[in-house]
N, C-alpha and C positions, 0 to 999 in steps of 0.2 A: 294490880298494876302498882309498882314502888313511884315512890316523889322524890327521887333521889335529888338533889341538887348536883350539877355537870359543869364546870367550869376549867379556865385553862390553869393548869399549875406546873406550864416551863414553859418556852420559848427556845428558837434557837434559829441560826440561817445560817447560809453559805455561801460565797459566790466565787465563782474563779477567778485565779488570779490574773487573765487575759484582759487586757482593758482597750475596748474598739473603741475610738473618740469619732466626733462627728467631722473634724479634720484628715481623719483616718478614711472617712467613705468619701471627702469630695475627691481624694485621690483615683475611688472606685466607681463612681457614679459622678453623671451631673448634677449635682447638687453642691448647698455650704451651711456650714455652723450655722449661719443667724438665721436663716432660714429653717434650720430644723429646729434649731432653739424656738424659735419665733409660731412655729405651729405646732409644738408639741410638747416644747420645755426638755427633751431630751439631751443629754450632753455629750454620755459616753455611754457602755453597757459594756459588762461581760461576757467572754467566750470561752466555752472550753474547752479545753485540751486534747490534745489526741488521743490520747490516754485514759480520756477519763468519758465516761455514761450518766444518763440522770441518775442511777442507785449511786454512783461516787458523789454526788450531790448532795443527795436525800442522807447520805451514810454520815456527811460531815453535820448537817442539819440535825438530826436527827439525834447525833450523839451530843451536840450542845442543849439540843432540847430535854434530854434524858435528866443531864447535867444539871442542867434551871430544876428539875422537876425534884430533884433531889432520889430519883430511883433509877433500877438499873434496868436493861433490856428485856431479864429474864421476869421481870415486875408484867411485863405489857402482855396484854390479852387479846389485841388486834393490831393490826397495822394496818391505814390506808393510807395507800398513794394516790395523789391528784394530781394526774397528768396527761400531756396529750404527747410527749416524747418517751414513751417507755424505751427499756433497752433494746426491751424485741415483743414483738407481738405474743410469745410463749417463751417463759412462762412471764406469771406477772412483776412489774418493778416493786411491788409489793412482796414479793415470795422471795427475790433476788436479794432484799435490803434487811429481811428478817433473817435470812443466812445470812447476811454479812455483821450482823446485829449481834446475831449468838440469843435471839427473841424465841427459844426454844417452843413457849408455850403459846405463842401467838396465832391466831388465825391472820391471814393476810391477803389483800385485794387492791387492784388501782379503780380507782373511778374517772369517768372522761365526763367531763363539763366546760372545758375550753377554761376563759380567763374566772369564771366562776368555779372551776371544780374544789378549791378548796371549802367557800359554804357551803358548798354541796357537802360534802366532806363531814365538814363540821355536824353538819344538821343529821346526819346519816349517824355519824360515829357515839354522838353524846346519846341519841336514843337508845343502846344498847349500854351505856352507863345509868341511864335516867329510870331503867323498867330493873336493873338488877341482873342484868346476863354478863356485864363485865364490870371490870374497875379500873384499867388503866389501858387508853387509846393512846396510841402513834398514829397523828396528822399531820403529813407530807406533802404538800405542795413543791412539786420539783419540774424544774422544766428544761430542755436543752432546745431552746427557740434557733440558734444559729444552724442546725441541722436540716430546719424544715424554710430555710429562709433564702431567697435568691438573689445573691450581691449584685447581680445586674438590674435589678426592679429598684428604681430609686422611690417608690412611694412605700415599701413593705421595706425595704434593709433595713432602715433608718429607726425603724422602728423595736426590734426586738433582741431581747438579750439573754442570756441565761444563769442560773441560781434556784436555791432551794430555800424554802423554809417551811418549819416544824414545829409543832404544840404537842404535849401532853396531854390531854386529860381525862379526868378525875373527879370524884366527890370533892365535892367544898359545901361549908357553910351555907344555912340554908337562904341568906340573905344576900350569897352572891352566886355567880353562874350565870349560862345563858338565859333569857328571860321570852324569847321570840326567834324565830327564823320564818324567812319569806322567799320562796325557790319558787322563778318561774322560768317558761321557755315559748319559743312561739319558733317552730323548725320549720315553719316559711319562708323564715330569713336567713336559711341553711346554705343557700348560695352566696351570702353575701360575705363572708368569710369560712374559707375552706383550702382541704386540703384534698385533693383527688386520690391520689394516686397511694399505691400501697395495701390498699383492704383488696374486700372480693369484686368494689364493682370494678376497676380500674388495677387488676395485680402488676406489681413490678414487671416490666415489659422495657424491651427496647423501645417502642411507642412510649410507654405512661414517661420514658427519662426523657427521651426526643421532644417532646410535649410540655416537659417542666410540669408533670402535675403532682411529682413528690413533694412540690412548695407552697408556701402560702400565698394564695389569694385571695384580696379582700377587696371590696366598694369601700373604699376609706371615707366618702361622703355619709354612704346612707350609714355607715357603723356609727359614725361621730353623731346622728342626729338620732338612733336609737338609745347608744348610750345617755345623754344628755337627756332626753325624756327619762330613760328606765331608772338610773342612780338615784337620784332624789325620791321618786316614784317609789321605788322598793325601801327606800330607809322610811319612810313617813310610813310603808305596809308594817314592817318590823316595828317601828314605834307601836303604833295602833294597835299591833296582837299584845304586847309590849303594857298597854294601858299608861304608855308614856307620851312625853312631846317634845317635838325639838327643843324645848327650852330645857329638858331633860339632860340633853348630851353634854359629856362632858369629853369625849374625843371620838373623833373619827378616824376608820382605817378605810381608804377607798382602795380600789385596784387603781393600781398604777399606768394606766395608759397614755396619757394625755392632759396636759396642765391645765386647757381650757374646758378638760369634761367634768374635772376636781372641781373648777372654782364656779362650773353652775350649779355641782350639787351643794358647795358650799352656800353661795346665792339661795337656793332652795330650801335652804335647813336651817336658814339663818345663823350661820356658822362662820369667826371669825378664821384667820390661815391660822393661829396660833393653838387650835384644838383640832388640827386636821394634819396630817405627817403627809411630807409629801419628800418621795427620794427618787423620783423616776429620772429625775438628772443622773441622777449615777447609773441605774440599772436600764433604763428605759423596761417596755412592756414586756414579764417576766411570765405572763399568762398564771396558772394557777398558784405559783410562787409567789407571783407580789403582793397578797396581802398578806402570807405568815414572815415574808422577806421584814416589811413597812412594820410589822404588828413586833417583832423581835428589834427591832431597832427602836421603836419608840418604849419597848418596856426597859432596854440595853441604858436608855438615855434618860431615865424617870419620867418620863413625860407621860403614864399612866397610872395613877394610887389605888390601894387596895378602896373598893366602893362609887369609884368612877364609873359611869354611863358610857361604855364604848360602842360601837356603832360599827359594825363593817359590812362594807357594800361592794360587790363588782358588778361586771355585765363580761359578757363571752359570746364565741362563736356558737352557733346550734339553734337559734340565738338564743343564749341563757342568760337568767340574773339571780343573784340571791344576796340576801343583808342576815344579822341578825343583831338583838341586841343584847349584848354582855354585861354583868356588873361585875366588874370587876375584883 
């Protein structure tokens, strides 16, 4: 077994250019600004285009992350995709984005973890850098939320948006890389956010459309009071395999859901706002995208140095979570 060191060496995102503002939904729904602002910090999100699928996403992502990484498509040894909106159920948005890539020698696959699929991702992808079966991973977090979303449900519209974002990685130095990851799930709470309709229990049907079960539904209480336990919970697990301590970190990337789920893991970590990114005003909940979205904009912006303690944590539908801890 190799000790390779795995760390990330590019970044990149993408979002469309469609911009739904929260003035935009009171036209669509009952609801208003200060009220969405007010329980979620969300401002406006992105939507895409007629025209475009999550691999047009992932393909713009993706090629800036190349970019960052300083190599080229035909360099990459796997691709994963992390998502819950592929373009289609066969073949995978992963197969679709290494053709559109020109990633000739790549193996390619998506992974479903809901708003956690990109640590999954993570944790998945750098093992096969770390034992010596590859050397250069494409991770994709790519999501098209406004698909699976129902403009007449005022407690779920308000909430999600769509964009990509993508990591490299790679050997690095043996003093940086990831240092811990921490993947859990508890699929009891698999009702509590979901999506019916479309697989084999529920197939596209005149019923499963009549029904609304193509869209997202969630218990936005019990989610908000899982999340808030698990966030914290999983960073301080990441720490601990880690042999590190909150007083360690030096930034945090959370998933982007919800302003008030940020600041109790912040609260929890003893973590000031100014070593934590927070952009869900702009994008609102991007699912498996918002933390290589948040994690490409805070590298974009220096607010990350080579040797820094990063930290990233989500929670998702299934119910899943997963953190790990980076040096950067």
């Amino acid at each position: 077994m190799s000790n390779i060191s795995v760390g990330i060496i590019g970044t990149g995102k993408y979002v469309p250019e469609k911009i739904l503002t929260n003035k935009d939904l009171e036209s669509m729904v009952e609801t208003n600004d200060e009220w969405i602002k007010g329980r979620t910090g969300i401002e406006e999100r992105r939507i895409i285009a007629e025209d475009q699928a999550t691999s047009d996403l992932a393909l713009k992502a993706a090629d800036q992350a190349l970019k960052n990484a300083g190599i080229e498509a035909e360099d990459l040894d796997l691709i994963v995709v992390t998502t819950v909106t592929p373009d289609m159920p066969l073949p995978s948005t992963a197969c679709i984005l290494q053709d559109k890539l020109g990633a000739r020698k790549a193996a390619a696959y998506d992974l479903s973890a809901a708003c956690s699929g990109f640590i999954y991702g993570l944790a998945n992808a750098s093992n096969f850098i770390a034992n010596g079966t590859y050397k250069y991973i494409l991770v994709v977090g790519a999501e098209s939320l406004s698909t699976l979303t129902d403009y007449t449900d005022r407690n779920t519209c308000i909430l999600f948006g769509d964009g990509a974002g993508a990591v490299v990685l790679g050997p690095v130095a043996s003093h940086r890389g990831f240092r811990s990851f921490e993947l859990g799930a508890d699929g009891s709470g698999g009702d509590l956010l979901k999506v019916e309709g479309g697989g084999s229990r529920y197939p596209s049907s005149t019923h499963s459309i009549e029904n609304k079960l193509h869209y997202i539904s969630m218990e936005g209480r019990e989610v908000f009071k899982f999340a808030v336990r698990v966030m914290g919970l999983a960073a301080e697990e990441a720490l601990k395999k880690a042999n590190l301590s909150k007083s360690d970190i030096d930034f945090l990337v959370p998933h982007q859901a919800n302003i008030r789920i940020i600041q109790a893991a912040l609260d929890r970590l003893e973590l000031s706002e100014d070593k934590c990114i927070v952009n869900l005003q702009n994008y609102g909940n991007v699912s498996a995208a918002s933390i290589p979205i948040a994690l490409a904009e805070a590298n974009e912006q220096g607010r990350i140095g080579e040797g820094d303690c990063v930290v990233l944590v989500g929670f998702g539908g299934g119910l899943t979570w997963g953190a790990s801890v980076l040096i950067w």
